[in-house]
C-alpha atoms as a printed R data frame, in Angstrom:
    type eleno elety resid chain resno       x       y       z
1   ATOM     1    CA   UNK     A     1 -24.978 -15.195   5.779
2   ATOM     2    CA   UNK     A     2 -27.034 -16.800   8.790
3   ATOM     3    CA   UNK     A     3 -23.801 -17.918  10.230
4   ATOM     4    CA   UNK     A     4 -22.501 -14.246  10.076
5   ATOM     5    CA   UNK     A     5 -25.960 -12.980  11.333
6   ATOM     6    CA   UNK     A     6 -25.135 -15.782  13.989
7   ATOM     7    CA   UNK     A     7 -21.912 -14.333  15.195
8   ATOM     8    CA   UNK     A     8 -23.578 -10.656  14.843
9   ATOM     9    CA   UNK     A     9 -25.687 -11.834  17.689
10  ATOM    10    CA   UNK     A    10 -23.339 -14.082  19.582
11  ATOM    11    CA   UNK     A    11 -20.420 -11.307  19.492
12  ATOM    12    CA   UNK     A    12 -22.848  -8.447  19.710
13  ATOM    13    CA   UNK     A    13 -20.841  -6.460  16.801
14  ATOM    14    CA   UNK     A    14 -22.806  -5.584  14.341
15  ATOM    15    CA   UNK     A    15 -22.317  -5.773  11.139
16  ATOM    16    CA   UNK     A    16 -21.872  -2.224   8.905
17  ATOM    17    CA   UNK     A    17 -24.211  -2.910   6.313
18  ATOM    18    CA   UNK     A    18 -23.146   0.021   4.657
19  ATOM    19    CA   UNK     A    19 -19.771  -0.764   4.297
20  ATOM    20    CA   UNK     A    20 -20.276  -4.820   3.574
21  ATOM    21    CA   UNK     A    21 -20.264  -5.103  -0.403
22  ATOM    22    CA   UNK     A    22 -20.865  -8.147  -3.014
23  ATOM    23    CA   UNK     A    23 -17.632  -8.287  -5.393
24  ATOM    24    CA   UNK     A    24 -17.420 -11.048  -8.150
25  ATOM    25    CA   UNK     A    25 -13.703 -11.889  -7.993
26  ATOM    26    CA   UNK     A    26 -13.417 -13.677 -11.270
27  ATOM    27    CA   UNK     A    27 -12.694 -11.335 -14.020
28  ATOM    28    CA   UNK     A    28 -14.954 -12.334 -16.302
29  ATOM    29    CA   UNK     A    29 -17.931 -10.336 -17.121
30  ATOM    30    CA   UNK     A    30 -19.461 -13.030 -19.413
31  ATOM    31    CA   UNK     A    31 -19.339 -15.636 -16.961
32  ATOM    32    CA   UNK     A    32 -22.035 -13.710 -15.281
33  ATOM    33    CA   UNK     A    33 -24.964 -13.694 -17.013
34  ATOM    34    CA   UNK     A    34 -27.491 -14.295 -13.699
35  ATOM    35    CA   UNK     A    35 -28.187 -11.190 -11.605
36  ATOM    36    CA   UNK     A    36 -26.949 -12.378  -7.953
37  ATOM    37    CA   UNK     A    37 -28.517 -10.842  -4.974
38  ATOM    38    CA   UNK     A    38 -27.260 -11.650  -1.668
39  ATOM    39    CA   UNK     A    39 -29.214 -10.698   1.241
40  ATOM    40    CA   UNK     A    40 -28.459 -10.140   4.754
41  ATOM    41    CA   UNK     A    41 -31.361  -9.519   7.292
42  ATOM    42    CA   UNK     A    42 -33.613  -9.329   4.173
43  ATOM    43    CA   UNK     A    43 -32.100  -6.312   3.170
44  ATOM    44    CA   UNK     A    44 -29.831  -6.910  -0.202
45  ATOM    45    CA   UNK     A    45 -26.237  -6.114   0.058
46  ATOM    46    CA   UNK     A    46 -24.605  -3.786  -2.764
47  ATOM    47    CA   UNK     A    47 -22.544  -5.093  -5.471
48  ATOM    48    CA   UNK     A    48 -19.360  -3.894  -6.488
49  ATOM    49    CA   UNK     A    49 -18.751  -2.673  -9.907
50  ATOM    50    CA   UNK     A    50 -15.611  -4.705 -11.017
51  ATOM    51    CA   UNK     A    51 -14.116  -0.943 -12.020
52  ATOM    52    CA   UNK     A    52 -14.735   0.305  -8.478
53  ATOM    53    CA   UNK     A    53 -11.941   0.214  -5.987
54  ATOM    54    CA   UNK     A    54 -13.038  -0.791  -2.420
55  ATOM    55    CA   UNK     A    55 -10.745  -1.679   0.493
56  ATOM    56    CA   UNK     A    56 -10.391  -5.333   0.932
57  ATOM    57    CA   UNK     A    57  -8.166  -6.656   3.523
58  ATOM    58    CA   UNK     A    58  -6.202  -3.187   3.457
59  ATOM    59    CA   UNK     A    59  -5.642  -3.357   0.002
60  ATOM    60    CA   UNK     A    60  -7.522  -0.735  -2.202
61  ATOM    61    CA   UNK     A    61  -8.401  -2.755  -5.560
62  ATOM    62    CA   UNK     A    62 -11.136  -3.395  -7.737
63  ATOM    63    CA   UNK     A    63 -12.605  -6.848  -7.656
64  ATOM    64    CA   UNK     A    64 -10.638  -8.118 -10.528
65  ATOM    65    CA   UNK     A    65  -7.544  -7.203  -8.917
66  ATOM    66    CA   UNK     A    66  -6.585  -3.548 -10.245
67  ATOM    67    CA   UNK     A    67  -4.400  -2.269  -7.400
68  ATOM    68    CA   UNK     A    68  -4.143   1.037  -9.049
69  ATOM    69    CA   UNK     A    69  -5.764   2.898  -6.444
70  ATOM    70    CA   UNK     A    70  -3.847   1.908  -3.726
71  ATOM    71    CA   UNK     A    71  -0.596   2.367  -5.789
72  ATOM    72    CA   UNK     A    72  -2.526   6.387  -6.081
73  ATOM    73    CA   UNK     A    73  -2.584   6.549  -2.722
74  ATOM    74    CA   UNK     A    74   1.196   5.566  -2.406
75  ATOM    75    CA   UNK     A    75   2.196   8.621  -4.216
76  ATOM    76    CA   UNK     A    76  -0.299  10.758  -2.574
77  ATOM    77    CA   UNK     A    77   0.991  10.007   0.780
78  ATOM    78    CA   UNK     A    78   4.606  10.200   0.320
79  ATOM    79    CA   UNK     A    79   3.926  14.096  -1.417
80  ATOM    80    CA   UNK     A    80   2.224  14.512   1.741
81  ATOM    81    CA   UNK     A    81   4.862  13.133   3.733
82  ATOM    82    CA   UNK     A    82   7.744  15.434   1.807
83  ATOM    83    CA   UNK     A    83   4.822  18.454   2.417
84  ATOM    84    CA   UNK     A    84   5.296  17.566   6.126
85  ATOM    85    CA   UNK     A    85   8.650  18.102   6.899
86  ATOM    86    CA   UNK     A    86   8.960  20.757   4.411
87  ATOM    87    CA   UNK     A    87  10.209  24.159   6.556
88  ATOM    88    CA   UNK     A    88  10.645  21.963   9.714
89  ATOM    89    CA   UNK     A    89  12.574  22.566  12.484
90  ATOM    90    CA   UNK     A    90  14.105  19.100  12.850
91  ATOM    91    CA   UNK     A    91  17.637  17.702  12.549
92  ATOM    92    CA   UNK     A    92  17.879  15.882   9.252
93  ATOM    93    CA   UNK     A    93  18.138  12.905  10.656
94  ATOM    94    CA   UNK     A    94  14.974  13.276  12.860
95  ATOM    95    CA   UNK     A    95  13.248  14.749   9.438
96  ATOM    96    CA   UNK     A    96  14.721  11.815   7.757
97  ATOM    97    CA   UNK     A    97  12.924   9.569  10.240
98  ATOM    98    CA   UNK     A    98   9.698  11.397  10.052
99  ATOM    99    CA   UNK     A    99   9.132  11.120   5.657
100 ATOM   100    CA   UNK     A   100  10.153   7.455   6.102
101 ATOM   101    CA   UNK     A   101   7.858   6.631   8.598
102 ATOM   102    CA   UNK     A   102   5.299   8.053   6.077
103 ATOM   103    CA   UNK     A   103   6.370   7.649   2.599
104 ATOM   104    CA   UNK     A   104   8.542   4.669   3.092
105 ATOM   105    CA   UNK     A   105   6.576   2.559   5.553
106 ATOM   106    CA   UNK     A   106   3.118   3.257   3.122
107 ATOM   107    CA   UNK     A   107   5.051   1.500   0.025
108 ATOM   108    CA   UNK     A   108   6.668  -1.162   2.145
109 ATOM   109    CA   UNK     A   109   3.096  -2.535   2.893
110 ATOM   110    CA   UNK     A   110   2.279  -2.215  -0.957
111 ATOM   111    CA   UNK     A   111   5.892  -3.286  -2.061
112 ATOM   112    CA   UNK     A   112   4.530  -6.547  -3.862
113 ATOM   113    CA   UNK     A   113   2.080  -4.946  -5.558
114 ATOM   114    CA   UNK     A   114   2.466  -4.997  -9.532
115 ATOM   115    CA   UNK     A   115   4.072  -1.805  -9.946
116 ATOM   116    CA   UNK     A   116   5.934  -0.826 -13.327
117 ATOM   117    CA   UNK     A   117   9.256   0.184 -13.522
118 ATOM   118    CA   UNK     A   118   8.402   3.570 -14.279
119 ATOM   119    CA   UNK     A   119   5.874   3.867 -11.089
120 ATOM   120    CA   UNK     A   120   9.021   2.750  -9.301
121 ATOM   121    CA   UNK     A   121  10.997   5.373 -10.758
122 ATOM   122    CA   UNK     A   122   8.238   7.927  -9.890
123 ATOM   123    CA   UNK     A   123   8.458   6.952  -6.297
124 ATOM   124    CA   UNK     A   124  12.599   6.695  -6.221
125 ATOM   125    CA   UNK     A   125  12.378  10.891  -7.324
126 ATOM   126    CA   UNK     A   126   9.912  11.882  -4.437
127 ATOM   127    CA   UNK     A   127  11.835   9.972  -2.286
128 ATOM   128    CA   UNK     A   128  14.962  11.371  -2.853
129 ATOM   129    CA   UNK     A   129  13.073  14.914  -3.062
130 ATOM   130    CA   UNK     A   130  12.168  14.010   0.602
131 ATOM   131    CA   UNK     A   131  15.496  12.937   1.206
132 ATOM   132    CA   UNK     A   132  16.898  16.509   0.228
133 ATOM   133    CA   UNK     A   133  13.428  18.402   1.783
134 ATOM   134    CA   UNK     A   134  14.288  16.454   4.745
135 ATOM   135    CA   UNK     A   135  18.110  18.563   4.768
136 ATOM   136    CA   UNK     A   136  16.871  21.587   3.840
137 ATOM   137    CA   UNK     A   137  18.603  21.567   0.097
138 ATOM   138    CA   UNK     A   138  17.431  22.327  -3.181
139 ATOM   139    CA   UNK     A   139  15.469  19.282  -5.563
140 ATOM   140    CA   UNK     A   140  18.162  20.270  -8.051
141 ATOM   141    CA   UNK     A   141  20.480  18.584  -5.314
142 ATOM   142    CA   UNK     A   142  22.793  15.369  -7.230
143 ATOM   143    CA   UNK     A   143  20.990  12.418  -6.329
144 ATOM   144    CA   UNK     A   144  23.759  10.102  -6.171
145 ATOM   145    CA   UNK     A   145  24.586  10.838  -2.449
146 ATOM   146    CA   UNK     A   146  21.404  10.343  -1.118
147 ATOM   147    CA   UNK     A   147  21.196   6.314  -2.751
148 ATOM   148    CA   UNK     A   148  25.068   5.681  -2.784
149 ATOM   149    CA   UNK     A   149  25.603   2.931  -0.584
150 ATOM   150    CA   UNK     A   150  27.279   4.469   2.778
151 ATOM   151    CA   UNK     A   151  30.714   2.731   1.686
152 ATOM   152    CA   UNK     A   152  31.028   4.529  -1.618
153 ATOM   153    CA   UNK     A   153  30.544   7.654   0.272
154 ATOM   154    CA   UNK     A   154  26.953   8.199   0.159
155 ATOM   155    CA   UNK     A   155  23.953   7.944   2.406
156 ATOM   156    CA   UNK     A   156  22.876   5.004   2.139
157 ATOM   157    CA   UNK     A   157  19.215   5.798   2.110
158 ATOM   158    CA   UNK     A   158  16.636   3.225   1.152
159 ATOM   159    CA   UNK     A   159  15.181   3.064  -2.708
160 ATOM   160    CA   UNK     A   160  12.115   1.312  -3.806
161 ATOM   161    CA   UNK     A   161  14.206  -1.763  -5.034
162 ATOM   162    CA   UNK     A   162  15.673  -2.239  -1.475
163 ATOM   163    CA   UNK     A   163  12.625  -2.610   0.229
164 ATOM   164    CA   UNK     A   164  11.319  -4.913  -2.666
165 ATOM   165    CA   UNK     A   165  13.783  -7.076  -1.833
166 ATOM   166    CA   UNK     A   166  13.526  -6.998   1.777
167 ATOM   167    CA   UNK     A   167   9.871  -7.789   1.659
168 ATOM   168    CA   UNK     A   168  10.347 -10.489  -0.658
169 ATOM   169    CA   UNK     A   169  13.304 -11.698   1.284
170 ATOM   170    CA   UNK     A   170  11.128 -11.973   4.650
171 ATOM   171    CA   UNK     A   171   8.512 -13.807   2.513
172 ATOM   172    CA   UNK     A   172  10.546 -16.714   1.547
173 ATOM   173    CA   UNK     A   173  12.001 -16.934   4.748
174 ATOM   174    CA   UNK     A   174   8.608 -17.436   6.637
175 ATOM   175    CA   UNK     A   175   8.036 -19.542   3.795
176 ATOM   176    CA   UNK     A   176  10.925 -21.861   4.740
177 ATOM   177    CA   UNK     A   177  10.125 -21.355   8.670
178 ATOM   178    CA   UNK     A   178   6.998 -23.143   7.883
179 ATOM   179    CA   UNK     A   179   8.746 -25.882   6.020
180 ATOM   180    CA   UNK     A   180  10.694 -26.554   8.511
181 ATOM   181    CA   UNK     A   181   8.022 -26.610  11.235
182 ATOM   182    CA   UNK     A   182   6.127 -29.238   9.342
């Protein structure tokens, strides 16, 4: 902490004591059996409660790893995404763009998070109810066309599988980038 007190006074950014929290990252309640205090500026820092979700690194989790609050907040921003372009005055395509950038682009940064099939599922029907808000049809809409591939005369619009798969894909491949670099 005195090197971080250091570079507080070196940088001249201070540090937001409010928002700087203690988390045990272990999982293991019993393996803490000695209250910990950390200080910083004499002043104790807050500790975590390991069922608490804080934002760590732009993840929301708990200190043991529970993601479910970030995986929350995927759903709650791609309803608000399909709320957005509900009524608009936008060509689909533009409308299309607009729930992606939202609903999309929020799971893609999540995508290797451990979601369950049926989370996945979840997320597949409020996309494709964006898909059809986004056209102006009905939810009651088949959902084939909207997921088809564009060569078996559908869409072609992006499911949470795809960008899985794309995100794992560019994973290994700056994983073999470095491999070859060294």
């Amino acid at each position: 902490m005195n090197a971080v007190q250091d570079f507080e006074v070196w940088s001249g950014i201070q540090v937001n004591t409010a928002k700087t929290k203690l988390m045990t990252i272990d999982g293991i309640t019993a393996n803490r059996t000695d209250a910990v205090t950390v200080k910083y500026k004499d002043e104790p820092l807050a500790i975590t409660p390991e069922y608490e979700a804080v934002r760590y690194l732009g993840f929301w989790a708990t200190p043991n790893g529970n993601m479910k609050s970030a995986m929350d907040l995927v759903f709650e921003r791609t309803i608000k995404a399909k709320e957005t372009i509900q009524g608009h005055p936008l060509d689909p395509k533009q409308a299309i763009e607009v729930f992606a950038a939202k609903a999309v682009g929020n799971f893609r940064y999540l995508a290797t998070a451990p979601w369950k099939r049926r989370d996945l599922d979840r997320l597949d029907r409020l996309w494709r109810q964006g898909y059809k808000t986004a056209w102006k049809l009905n939810e009651s809409t088949a959902n084939h066309p909207w997921t088809s591939p564009k060569d078996m005369g559908g869409m072609g619009y992006t499911t949470t599988l795809v960008v899985i798969a794309h995100t794992l894909h560019a994973h290994v491949d700056r994983c073999m980038q470095t491999e070859d670099v060294a």
